[in-house]
TIPA-189484 format. One record per atom (N, C-alpha, C, CB): residue in three letters; x, y, z. Coordinates in steps of 0.02 Angstrom, whole numbers, plus 32768, in hexadecimal, padded with zeros to 4 digits. Glycine has a CB too. Layout:
<sites>
ALAXYZ ...
</sites>
This chain:
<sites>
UNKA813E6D118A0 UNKA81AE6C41858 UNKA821E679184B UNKA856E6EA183A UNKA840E645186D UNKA84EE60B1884 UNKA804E5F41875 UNKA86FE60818D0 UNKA7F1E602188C UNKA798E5E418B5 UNKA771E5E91880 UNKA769E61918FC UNKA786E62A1866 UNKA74FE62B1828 UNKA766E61417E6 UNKA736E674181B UNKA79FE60717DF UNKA7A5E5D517BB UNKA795E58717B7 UNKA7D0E5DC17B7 UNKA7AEE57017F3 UNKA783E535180D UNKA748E51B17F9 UNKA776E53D1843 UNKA723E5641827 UNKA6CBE560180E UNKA6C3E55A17BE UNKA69BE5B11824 UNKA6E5E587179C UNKA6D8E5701753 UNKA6DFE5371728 UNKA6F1E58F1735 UNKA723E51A1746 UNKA72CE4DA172F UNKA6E8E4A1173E UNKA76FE4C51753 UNKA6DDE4B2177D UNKA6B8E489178F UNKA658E4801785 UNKA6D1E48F17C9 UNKA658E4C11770 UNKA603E4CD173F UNKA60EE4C01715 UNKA5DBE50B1730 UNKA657E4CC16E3 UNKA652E4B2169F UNKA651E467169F UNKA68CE4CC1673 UNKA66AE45616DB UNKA66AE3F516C1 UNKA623E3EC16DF UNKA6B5E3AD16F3 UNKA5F4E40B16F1 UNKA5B3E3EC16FF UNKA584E3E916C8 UNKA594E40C1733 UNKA58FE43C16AD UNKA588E4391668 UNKA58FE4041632 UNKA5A8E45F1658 UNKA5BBE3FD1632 UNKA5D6E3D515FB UNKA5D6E3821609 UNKA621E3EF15EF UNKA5BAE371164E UNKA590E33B1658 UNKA558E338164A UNKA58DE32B1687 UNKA538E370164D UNKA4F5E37F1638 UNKA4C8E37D15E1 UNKA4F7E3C21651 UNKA50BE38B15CD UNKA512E395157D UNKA51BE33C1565 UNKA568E3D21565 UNKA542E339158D UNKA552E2D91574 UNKA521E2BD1585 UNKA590E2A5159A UNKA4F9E2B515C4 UNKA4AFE28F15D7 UNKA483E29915A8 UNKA489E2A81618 UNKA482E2E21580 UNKA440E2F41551 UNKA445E2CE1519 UNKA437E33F1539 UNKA488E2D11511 UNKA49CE2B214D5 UNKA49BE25A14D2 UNKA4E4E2CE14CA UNKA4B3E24214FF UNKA4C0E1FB150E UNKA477E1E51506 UNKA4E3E1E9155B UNKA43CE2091513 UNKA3FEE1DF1516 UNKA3DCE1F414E5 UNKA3D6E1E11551 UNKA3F9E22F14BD UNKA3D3E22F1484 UNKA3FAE1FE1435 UNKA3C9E2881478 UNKA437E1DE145A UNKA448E1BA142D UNKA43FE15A1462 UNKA49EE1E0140F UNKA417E16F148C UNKA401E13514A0 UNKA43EE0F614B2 UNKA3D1E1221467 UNKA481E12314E1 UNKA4B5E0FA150A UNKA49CE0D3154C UNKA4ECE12C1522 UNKA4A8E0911550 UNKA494E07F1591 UNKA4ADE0BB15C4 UNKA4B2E03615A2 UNKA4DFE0C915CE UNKA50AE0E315F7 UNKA539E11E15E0 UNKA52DE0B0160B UNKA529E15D15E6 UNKA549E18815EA UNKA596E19315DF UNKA538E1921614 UNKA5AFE18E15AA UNKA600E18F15C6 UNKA62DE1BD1572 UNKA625E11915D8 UNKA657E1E71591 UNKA66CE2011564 UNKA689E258156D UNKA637E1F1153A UNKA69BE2811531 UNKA6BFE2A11554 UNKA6D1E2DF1517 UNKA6F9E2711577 UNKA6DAE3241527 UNKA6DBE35414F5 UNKA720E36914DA UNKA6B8E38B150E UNKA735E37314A2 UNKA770E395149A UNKA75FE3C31456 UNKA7B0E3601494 UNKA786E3F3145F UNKA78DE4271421 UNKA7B3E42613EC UNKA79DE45C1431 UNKA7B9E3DB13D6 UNKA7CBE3E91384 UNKA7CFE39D137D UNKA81DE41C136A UNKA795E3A01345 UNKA7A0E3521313 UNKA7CBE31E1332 UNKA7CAE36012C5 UNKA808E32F131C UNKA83EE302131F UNKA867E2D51357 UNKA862E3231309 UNKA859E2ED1394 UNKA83AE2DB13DA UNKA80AE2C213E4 UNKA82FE30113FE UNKA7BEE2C913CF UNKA794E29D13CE UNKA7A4E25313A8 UNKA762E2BF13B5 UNKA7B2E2711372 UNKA7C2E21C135E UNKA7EAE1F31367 UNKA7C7E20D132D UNKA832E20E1388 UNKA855E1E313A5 UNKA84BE1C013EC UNKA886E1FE13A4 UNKA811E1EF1409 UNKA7FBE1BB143B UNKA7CBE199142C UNKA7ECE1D11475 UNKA7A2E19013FE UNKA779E17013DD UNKA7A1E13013CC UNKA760E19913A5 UNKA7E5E1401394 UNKA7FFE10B1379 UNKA817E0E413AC UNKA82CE119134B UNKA831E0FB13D7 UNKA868E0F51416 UNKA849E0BA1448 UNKA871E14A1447 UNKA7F5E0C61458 UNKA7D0E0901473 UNKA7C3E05C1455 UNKA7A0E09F1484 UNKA7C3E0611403 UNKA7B6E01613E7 UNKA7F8DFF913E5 UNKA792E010139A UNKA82AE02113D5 UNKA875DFE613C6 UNKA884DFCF1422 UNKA8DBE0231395 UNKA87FDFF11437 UNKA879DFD214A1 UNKA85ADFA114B5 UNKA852E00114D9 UNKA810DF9514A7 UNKA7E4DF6814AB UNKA7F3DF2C1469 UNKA79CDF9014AA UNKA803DF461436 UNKA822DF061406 UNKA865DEE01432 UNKA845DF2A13B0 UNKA88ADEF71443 UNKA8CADEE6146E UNKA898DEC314C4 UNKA90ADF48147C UNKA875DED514D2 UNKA872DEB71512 UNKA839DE7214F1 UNKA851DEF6155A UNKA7FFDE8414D6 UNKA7CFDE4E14D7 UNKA7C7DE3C1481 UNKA782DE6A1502 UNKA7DDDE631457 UNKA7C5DE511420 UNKA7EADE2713E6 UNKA7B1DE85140B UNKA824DE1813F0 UNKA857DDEB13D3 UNKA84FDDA713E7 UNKA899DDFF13E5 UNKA860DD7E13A6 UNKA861DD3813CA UNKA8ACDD3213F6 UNKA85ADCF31388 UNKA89DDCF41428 UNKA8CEDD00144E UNKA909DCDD1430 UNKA8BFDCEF1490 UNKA94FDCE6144E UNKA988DCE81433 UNKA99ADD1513E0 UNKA992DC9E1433 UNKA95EDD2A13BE UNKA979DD69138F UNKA99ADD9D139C UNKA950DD871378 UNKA9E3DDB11376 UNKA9EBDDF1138A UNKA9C8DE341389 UNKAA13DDFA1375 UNKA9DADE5113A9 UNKA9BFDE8613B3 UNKA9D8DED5136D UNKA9D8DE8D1406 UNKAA05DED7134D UNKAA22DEF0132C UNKAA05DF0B12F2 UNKAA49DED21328 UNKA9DEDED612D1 UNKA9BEDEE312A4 UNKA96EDEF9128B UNKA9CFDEBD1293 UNKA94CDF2612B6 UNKA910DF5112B7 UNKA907DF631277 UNKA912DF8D12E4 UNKA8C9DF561263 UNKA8A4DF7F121F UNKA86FDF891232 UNKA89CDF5F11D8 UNKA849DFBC1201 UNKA820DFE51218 UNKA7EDDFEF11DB UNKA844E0211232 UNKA79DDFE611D2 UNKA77EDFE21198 UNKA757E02E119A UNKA74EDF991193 UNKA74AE04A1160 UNKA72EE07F114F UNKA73CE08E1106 UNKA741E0AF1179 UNKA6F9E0AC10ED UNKA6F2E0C310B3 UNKA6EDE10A10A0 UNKA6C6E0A810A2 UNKA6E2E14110B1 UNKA6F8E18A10B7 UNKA712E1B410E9 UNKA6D0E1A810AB UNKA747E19A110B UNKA75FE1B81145 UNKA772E1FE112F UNKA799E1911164 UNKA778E223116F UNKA78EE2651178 UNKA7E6E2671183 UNKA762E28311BA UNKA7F7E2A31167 UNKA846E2941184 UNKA860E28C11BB UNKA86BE2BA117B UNKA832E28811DF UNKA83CE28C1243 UNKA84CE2451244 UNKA7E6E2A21283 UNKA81EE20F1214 UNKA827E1DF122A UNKA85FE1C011F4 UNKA7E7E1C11238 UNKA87AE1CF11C4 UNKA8C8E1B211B2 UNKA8F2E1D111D0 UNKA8E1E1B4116E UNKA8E1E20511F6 UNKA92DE2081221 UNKA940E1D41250 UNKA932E245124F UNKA8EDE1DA127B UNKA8F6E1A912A8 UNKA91BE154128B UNKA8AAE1A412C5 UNKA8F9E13F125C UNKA919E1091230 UNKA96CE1121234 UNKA8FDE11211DE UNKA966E14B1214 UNKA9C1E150120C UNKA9EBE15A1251 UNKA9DAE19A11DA UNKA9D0E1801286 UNKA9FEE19212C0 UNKAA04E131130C UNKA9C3E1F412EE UNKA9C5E11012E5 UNKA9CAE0E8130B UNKA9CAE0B312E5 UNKA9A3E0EB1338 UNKA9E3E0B812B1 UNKAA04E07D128D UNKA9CEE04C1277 UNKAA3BE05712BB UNKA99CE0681267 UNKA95EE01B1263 UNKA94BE0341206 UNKA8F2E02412B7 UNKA954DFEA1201 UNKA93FDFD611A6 UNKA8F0DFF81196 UNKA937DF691195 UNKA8E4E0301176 UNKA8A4E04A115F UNKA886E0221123 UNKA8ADE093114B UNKA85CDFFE1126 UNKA837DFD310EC UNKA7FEE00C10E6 UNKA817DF781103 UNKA804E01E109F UNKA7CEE046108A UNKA7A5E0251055 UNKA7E5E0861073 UNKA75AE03C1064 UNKA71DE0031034 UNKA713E03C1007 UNKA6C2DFDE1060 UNKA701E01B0FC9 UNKA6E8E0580F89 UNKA6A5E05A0FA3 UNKA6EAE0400F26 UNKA68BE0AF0FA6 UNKA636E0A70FB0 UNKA61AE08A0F89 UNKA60DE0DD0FB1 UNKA5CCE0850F97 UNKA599E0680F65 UNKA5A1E0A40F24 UNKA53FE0640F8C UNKA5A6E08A0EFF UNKA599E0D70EC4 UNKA557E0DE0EB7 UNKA5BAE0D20E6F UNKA51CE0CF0EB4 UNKA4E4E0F70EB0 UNKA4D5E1240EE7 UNKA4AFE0D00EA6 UNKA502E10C0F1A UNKA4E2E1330F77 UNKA508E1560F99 UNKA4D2E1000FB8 UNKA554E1420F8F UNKA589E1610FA0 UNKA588E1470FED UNKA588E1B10F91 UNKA574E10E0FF5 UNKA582E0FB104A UNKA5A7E0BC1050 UNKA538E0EF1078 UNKA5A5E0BF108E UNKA5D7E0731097 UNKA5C6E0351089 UNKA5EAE06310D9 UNKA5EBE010105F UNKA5DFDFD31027 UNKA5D7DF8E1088 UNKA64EDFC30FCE UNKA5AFDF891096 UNKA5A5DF5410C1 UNKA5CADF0610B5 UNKA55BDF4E10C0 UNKA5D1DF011065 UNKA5D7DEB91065 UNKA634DECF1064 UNKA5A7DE831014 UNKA643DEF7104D UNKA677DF101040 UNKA6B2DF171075 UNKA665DF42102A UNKA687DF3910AE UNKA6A1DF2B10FB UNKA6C4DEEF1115 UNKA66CDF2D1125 UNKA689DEBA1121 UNKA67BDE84112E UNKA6C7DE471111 UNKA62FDE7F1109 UNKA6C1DE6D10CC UNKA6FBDE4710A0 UNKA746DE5310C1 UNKA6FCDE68104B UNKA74ADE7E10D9 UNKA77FDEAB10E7 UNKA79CDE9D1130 UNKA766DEF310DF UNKA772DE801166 UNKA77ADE7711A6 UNKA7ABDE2311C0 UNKA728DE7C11BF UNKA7C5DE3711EE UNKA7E2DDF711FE UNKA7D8DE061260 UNKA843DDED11D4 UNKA80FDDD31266 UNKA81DDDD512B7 UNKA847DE1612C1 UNKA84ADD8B12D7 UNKA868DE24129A UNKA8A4DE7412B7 UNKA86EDEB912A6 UNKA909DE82126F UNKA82EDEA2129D UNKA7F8DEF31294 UNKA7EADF0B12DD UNKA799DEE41269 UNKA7F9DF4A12D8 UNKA7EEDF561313 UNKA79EDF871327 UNKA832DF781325 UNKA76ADF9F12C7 UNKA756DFAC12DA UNKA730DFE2129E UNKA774DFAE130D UNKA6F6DFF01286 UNKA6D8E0001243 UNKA6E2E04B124C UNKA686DFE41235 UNKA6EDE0721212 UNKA6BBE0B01236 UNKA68EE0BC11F1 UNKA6EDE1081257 UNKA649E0CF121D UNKA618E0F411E2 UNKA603E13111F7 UNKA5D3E0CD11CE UNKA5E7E15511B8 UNKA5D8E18D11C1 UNKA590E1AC11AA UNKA60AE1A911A9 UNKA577E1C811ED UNKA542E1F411DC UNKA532E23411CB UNKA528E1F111FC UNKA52CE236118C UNKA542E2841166 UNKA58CE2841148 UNKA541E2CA11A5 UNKA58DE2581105 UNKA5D2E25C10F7 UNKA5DCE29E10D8 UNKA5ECE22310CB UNKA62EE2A810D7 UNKA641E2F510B5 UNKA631E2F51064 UNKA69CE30910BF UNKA61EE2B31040 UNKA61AE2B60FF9 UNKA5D3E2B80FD8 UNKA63EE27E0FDF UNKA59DE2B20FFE UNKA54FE2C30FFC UNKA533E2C81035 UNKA527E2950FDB UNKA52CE2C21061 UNKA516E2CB109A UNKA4F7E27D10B8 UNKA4E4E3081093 UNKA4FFE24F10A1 UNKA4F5E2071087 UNKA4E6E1F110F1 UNKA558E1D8104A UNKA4BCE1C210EA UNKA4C3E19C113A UNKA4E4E1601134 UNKA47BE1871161 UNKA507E1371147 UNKA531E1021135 UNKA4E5E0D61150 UNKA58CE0FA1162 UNKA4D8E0881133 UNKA4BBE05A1132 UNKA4D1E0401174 UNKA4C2E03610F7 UNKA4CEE06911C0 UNKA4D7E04611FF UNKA4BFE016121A UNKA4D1E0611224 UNKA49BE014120F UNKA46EDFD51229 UNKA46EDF8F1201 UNKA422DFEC1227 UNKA476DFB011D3 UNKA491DF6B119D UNKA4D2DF4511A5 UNKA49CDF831151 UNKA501DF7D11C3 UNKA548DF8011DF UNKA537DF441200 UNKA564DFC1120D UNKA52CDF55123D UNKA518DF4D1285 UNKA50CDF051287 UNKA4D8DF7A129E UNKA4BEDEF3125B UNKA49EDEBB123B UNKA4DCDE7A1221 UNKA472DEE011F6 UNKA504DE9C1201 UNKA54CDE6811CE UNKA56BDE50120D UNKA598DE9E1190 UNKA57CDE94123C UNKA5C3DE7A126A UNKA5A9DE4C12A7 UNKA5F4DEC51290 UNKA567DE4F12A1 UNKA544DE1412DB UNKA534DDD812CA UNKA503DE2412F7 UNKA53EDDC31286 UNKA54DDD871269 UNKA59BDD77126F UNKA534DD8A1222 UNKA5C4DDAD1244 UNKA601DD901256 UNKA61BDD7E129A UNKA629DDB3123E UNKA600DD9A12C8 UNKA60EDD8E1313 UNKA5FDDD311320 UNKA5D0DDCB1348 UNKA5C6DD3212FD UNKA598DCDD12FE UNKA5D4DCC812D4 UNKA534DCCD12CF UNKA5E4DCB912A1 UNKA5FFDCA3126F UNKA646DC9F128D UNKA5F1DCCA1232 UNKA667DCD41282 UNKA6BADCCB129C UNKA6B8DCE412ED UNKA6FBDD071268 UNKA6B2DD04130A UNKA6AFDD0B135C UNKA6E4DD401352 UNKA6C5DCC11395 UNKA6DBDD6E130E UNKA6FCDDC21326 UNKA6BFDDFA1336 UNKA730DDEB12DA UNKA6D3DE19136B UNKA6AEDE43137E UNKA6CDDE901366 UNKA6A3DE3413C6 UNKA6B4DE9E1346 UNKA6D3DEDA131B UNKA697DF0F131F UNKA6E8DEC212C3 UNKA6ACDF4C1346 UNKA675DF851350 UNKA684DFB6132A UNKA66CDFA11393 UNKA645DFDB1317 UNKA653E01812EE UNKA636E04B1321 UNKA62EE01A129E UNKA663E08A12FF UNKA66DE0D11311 UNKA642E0F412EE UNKA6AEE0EC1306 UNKA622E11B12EA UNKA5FAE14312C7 UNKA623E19512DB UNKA5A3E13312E1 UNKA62DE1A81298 UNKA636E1E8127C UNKA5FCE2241276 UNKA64CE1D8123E UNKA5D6E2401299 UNKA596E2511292 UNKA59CE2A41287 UNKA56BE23712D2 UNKA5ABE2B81254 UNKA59CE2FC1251 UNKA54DE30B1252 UNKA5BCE3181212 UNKA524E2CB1253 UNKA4D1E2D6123B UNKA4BBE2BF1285 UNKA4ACE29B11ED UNKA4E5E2D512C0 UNKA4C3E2BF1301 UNKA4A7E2D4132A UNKA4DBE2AD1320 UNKA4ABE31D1303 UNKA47FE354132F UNKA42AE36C1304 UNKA4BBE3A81336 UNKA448E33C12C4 UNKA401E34012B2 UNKA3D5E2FB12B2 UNKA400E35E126E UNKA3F8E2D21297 UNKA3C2E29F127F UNKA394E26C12A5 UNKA3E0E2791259 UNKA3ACE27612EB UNKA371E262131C UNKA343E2881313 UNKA37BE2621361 UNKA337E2C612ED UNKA2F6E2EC12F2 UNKA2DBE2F312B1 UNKA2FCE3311311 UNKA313E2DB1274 UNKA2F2E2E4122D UNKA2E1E29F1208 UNKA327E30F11FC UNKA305E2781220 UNKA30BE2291225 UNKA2FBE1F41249 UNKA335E21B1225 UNKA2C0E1FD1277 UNKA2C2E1EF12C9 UNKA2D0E19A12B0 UNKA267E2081305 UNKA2ACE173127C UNKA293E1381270 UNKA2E2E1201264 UNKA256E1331234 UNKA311E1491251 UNKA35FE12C122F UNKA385E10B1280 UNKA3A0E1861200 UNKA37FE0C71277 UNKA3C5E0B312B1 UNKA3F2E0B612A1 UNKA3D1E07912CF UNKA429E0CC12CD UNKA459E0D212B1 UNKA493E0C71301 UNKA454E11B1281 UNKA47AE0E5131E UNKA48CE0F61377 UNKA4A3E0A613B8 UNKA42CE121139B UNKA49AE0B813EF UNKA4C3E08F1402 UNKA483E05D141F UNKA4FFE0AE1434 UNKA447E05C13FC UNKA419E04213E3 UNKA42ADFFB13B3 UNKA3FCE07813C3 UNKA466E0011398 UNKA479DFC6137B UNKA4C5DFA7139C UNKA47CDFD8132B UNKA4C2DF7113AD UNKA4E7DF4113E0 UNKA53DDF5B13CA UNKA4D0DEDB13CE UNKA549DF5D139B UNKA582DF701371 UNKA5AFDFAA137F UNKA56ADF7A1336 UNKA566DFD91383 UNKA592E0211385 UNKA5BEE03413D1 UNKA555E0651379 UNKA5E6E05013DC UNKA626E0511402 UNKA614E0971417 UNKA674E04413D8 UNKA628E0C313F8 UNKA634E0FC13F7 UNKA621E14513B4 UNKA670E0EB1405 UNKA60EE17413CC UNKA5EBE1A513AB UNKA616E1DB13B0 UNKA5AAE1B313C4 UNKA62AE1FB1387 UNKA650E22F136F UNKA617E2831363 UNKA675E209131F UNKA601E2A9137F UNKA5D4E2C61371 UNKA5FAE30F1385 UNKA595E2AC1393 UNKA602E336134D UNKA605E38A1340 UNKA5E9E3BC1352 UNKA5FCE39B1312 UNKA5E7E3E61376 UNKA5D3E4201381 UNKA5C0E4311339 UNKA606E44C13A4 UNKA614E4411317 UNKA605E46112CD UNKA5DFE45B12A4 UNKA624E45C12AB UNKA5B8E41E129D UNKA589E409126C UNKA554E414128F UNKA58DE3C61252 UNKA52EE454128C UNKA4DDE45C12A1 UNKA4F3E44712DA UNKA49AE430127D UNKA514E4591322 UNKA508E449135E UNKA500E4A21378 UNKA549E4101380 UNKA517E4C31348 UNKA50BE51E133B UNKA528E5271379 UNKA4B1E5491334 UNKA56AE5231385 UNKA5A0E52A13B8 UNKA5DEE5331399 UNKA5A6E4F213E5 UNKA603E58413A2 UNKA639E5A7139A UNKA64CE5B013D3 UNKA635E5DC137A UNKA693E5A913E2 UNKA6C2E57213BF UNKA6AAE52913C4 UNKA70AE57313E0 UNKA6C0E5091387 UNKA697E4BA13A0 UNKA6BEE49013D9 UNKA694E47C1359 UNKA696E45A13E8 UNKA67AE4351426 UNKA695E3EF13FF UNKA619E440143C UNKA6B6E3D013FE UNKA6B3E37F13E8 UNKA6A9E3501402 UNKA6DDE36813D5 UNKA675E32B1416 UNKA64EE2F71450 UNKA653E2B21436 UNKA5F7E307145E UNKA67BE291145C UNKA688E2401447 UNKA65CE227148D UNKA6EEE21E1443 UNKA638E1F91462 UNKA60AE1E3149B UNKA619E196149A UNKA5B3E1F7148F UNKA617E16F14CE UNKA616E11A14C5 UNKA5CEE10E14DD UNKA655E0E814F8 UNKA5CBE0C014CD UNKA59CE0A214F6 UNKA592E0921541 UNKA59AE07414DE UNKA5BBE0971547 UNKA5C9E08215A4 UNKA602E07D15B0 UNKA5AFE03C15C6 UNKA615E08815E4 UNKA667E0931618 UNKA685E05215E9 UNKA665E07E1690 UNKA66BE02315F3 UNKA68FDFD115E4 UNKA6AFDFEF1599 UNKA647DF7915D9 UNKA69CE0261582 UNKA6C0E0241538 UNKA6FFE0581531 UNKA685E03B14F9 UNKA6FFE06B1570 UNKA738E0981572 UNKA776E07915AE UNKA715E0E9158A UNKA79CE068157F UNKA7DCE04815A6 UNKA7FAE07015DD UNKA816E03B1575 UNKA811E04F1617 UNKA81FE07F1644 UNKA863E0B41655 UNKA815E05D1673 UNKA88EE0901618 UNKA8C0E0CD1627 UNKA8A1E10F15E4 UNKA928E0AA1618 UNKA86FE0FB15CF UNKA850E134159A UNKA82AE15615C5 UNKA821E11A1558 UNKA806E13315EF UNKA7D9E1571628 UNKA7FEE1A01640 UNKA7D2E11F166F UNKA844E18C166C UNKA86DE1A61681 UNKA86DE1E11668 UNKA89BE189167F UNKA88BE1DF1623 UNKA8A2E21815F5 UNKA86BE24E15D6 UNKA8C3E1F415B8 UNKA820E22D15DC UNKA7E2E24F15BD UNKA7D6E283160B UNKA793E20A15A2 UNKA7E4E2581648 UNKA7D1E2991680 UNKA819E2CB168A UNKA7B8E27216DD UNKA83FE2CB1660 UNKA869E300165D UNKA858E3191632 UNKA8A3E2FA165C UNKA841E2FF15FF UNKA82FE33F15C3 UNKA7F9E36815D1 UNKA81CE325157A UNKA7CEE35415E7 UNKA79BE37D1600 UNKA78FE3B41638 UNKA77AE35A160A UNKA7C3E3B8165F UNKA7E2E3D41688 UNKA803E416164E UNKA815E39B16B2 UNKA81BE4071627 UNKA831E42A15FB UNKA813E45815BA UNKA850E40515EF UNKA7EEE43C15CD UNKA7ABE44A159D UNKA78DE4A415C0 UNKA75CE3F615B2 UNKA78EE4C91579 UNKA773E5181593 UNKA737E5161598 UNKA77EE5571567 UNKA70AE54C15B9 UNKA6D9E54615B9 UNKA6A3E5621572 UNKA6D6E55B15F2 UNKA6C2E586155B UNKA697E5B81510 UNKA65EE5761503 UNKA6DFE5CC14AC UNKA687E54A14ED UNKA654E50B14AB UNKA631E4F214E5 UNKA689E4B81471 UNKA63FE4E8152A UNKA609E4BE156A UNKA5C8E4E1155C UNKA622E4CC15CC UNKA5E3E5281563 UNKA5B2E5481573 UNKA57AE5571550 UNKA5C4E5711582 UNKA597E56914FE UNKA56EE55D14D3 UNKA54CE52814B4 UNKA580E57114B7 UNKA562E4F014C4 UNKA552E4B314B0 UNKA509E4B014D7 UNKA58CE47914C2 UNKA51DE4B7152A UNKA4E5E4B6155B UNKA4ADE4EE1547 UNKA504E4C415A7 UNKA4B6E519152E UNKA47AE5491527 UNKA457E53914F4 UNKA489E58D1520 UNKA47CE51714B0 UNKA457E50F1462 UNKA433E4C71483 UNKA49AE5021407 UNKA445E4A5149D UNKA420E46514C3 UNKA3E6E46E14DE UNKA443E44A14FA UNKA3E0E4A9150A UNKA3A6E4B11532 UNKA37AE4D514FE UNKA3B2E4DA1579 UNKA392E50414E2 UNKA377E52614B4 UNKA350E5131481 UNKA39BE53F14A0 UNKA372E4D41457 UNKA345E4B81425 UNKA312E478143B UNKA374E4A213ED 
</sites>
C-alpha cells in the first residue's frame, strides 16, 4: 500500500510536469518553471510572494528600506487584496480606461516608484471580459527601466489563458514580452477541469526565489491527483 502510494505520487508529479511544459511553451517561457495548487488564493500569494522577494533582493535602490512595498493594479481580484493586506504592502489602484474598462497605462506608470514591487494585469477581466493593454504595459516599464533604473515586472491574471493563444493568436501578452514575470492561469476558466487546477507559471527558475522554490516543491507533493489528471487529459484532448 506504501508503494502504491509512492507510485502515485510520483506519476502525478510527472504529470503535472507535463501539464506545465505544455503550458510554459504555449505561453512561450524561456524555461519551464512553476507549480499547481487548488485554490486561487495560494496561487497568488506565491505569485505576489515572488515579486515582493525579488523586490527585496535585486529590485530596490540600495540602502532603501525594505518596509514599505506597494503594489499597482487596476481590477484586482480579492485574492489579491488579501495578499496586500496579510503582507502589509500599500495597494495603488488605477481607474480603468472608461470607454474599455482596461488598465489606464499612463496611469500605472504615474503611480510607480522604487518601493513597487510589481504590476498586475489582467487577461479576461471579471467586469467585461476586457484584455489589459500588455504589451503597452510592458512597452512603458522598459522605458522607465531606461529613464529611472526601476525594474518593475508584471504578473498577469489570465482567466483568458486557456483560450486566447487560439482565439487571439496575434494578441502579445505572454512571457513574449521582457516584463512579464509570472502567469496566473485557471483550470476554472475554460481549462474544463473539476475540481480546478490553479497554475502559476514564471519565466525561468531566476524568477523564483529560493526559499519560495523550497516551499512550491512541498506543495506539490501535496497536491491531489483529481485536477493533474484532468488537466492532463483536456490537454491532450483538445
Amino acid at each position: 500500500e506504501e508503494l502504491s502510494a509512492h507510485n502515485a505520487i510520483a506519476e502525478t508529479a510527472t504529470l503535472r510536469d507535463r501539464c506545465l511544459n505544455m503550458q510554459a511553451d504555449r505561453f512561450h517561457a524561456p524555461q519551464p518553471a512553476g507549480v499547481s495548487v487548488l485554490n486561487r488564493a495560494q496561487a497568488v500569494q506565491f505569485a505576489g510572494l515572488a515579486m515582493l522577494w525579488n523586490w527585496r533582493r535585486h529590485g530596490r535602490a540600495p540602502g532603501r528600506p525594505i518596509n514599505r512595498p506597494n503594489i499597482v493594479w487596476s481590477v484586482p481580484g480579492v485574492a489579491w487584496k488579501q495578499f496586500a493586506r496579510f503582507f502589509d504592502i500599500e495597494a495603488r489602484s488605477v481607474r480603468p480606461v472608461a470607454d474599455r474598462l482596461v488598465l489606464d497605462v499612463d496611469g500605472v506608470i504615474d503611480r510607480i516608484d522604487d518601493n513597487t514591487i510589481g504590476v498586475v494585469a489582467v487577461l479576461g477581466n471579471h467586469v467585461a471580459g476586457n484584455y489589459d493593454p500588455i504589451g503597452e504595459l510592458s512597452d512603458a516599464l522598459c522605458r522607465l527601466r531606461v529613464n529611472r533604473g526601476w525594474n518593475v515586472p508584471i504578473h498577469v491574471d489570465a482567466p483568458g489563458a486557456f483560450v486566447a493563444p487560439f482565439l487571439s493568436p496575434d494578441f502579445v501578452w505572454d512571457f513574449r514580452l521582457p516584463n512579464v514575470q509570472s502567469i496566473l492561469a485557471s483550470s476554472g476558466h475554460y481549462g474544463l477541469v473539476h475540481p480546478s487546477v490553479e497554475w502559476v507559471l514564471w519565466r525561468d527558475r531566476a524568477a523564483v526565489p529560493e526559499a519560495l522554490a523550497e516551499t512550491l516543491r512541498d506543495v506539490d507533493l501535496a497536491t491531489t491527483a483529481a485536477g493533474i489528471v484532468a488537466q492532463y487529459y483536456s490537454l491532450l484532448r483538445l
